[in-house]
N, C-alpha and C positions, 0 to 999 in steps of 0.2 A: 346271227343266223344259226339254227339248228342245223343238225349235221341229216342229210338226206340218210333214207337207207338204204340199206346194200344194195337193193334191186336196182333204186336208182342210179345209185353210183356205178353200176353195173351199166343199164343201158346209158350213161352219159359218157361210160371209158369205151362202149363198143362205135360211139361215135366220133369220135375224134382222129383226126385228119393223119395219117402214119407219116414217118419222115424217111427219105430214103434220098442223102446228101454224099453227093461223089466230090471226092477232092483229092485228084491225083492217083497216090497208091493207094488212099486210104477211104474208107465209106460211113458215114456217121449212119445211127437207125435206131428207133424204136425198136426193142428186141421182142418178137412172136414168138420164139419157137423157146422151148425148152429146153432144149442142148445149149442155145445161148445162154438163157438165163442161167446155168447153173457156173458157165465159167465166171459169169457176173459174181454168184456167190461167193468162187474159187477166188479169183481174184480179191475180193472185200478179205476173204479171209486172210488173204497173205500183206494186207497194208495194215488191216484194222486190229487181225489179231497176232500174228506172227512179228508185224516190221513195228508198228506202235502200241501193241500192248492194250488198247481201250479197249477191248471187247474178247474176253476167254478161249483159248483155241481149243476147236470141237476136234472129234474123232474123223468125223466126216469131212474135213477141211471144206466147211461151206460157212462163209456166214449168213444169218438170214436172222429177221427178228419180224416180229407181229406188223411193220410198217408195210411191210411186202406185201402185204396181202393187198389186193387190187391197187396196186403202185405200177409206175411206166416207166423204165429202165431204159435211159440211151445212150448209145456207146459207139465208140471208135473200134473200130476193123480192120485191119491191114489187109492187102489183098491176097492171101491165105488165110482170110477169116480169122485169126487170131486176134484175140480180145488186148487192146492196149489202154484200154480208157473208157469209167461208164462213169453214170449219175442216178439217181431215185429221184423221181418226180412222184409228189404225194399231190390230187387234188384237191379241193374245199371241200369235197362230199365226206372226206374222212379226215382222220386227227393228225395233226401237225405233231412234229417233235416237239416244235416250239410251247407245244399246248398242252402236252404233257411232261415231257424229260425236261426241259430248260423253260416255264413258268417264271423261275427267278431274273432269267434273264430280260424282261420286259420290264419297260418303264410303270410306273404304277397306274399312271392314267391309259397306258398302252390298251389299245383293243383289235386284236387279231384282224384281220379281214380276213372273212371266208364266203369271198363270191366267187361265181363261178370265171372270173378272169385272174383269178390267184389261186397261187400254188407253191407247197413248198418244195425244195431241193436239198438231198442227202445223201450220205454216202459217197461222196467225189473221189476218185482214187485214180491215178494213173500205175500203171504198170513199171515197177522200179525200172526196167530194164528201157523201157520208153520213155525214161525221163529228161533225154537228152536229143532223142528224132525228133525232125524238124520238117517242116513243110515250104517249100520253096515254090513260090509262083508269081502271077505278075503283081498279086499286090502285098510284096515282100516277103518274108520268112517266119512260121509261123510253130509252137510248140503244138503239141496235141492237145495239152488242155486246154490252149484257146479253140481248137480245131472242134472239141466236144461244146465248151461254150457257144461256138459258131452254131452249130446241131442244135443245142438248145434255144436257142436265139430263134433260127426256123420253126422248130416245132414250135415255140409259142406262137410266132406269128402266125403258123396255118391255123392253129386254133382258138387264135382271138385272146392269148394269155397277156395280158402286161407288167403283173407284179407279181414279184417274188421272193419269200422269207428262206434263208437260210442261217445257219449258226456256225460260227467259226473262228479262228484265233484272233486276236485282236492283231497283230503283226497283218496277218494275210490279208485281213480287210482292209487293211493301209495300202496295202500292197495292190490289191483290188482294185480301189477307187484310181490308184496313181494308174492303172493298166487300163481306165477307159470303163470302168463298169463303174458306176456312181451310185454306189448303195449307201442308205441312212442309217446307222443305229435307230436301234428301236427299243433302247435298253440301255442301262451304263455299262461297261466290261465290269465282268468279275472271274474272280478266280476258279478253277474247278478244282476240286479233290485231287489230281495230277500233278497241279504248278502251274497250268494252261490257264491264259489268261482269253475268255472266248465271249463273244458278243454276238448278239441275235442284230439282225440287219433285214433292211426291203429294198429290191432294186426295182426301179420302175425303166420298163425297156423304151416307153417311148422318154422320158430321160436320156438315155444309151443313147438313144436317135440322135438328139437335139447334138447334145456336147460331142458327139464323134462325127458326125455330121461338119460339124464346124473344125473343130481341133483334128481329128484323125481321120482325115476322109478315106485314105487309103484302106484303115482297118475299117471303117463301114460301105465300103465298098467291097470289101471281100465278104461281112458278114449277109449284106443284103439282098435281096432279088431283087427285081427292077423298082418296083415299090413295094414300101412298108404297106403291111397291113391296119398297122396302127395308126399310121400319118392320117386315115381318114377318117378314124374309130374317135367319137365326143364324148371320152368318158368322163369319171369325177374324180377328182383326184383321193383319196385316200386321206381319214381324218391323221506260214507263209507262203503264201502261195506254192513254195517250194518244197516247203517243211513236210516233205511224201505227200504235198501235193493233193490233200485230203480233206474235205470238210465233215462235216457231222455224220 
């Protein structure tokens, strides 16, 4: 599939369904305003360039690279607004990392999907200081990363998303699937220029459904609304976690 242009990609992000998920002290959300987006920056800057090194620390302590540009940022909130937790949501209508930066990391018969029910995921960072708050409620105890995965989980569902590529260490992804997310390699692990040993992967949420559903109802009863979106959607199928807590 060709990549729409901007106008399109334009009015198909002005469509899309906003998420605005309360839980407890804390509020997951698509970020609108530009005061937010910039602590988004702030914060990338302090995991991606400061605490790990992968990406050169600027003057302006923001990080930001060319993916930003009509990307959808969602993040965890405390309630003083303080930014603890965000993600990059890239759609189909523009370039995957995968499709540029990490190309090696695909299988050779591998072919992208770029519909509009997939999307990729970047940038994952929690806030060092929040890597240890926890969310307690009736159905169990819960980190903030999971609490932003929860968010994302949502937003896909209001807007009909079901698969999604991202790239990440080969540990984490282990780590991943054993936590309830059942993502496929979509490429062998290789090594990067670092020592990082990192794999491109797809996670299909109505998957997540099926197996947590059965295995971990508690955690898909926290993640869910009364009903999945997807549970009625006929689609086709498609042809460390800890380590600061960060993917691509």
């Amino acid at each position: 599939m060709e990549l729409q242009n901007p106008l399109q990609a334009l009015v198909r992000k002005s469509k899309l369904i906003p998420l605005l998920e309360i839980d407890g002290l804390y509020h997951v959300k698509d970020i609108r305003k530009e005061s937010e987006r910039i602590k988004v920056h702030r914060l990338r800057h302090r995991v991606f360039c400061e605490e790990l090194g992968w990406v050169s620390i600027t003057r302006d302590a923001l990080e930001v690279d060319a993916y930003d540009d009509n990307a959808i940022f969602i993040a965890v909130f405390d309630q003083h607004n303080e930014l603890k937790a965000c993600l990059r949501v890239t759609l189909s209508t523009n370039h995957f990392m995968l499709e540029k930066e990490f190309p090696y990391l695909l299988g050779q018969d591998e072919k992208i999907r770029k519909s509009d029910d997939t999307i990729e995921i970047s940038r994952l960072c929690v806030a060092p200081e929040a890597r240890t708050e926890k969310i307690s409620g009736n159905f169990g105890i819960h980190s903030l990363s999971l609490l932003l995965y929860k968010g994302l989980y949502r937003w896909c569902m209001m807007n009909r998303i079901r698969f999604l590529y991202l790239v990440v260490e080969e540990k984490v992804f282990r780590l991943f699937c054993a936590s309830g997310f059942p993502c496929k390699m979509v490429g062998q692990p290789k090594e990067m220029p670092d020592g990082v040993v990192a794999v491109a992967a797809m996670l299909d949420w109505r998957e997540f459904e099926v197996i947590n559903n059965a295995r971990r109802p508690k955690l898909f009863a926290w993640f869910s609304p009364a009903q999945s979106y997807l549970s009625s959607m006929q689609l086709p199928q498609p042809e460390v976690y800890l380590r600061h807590q960060a993917l691509s």
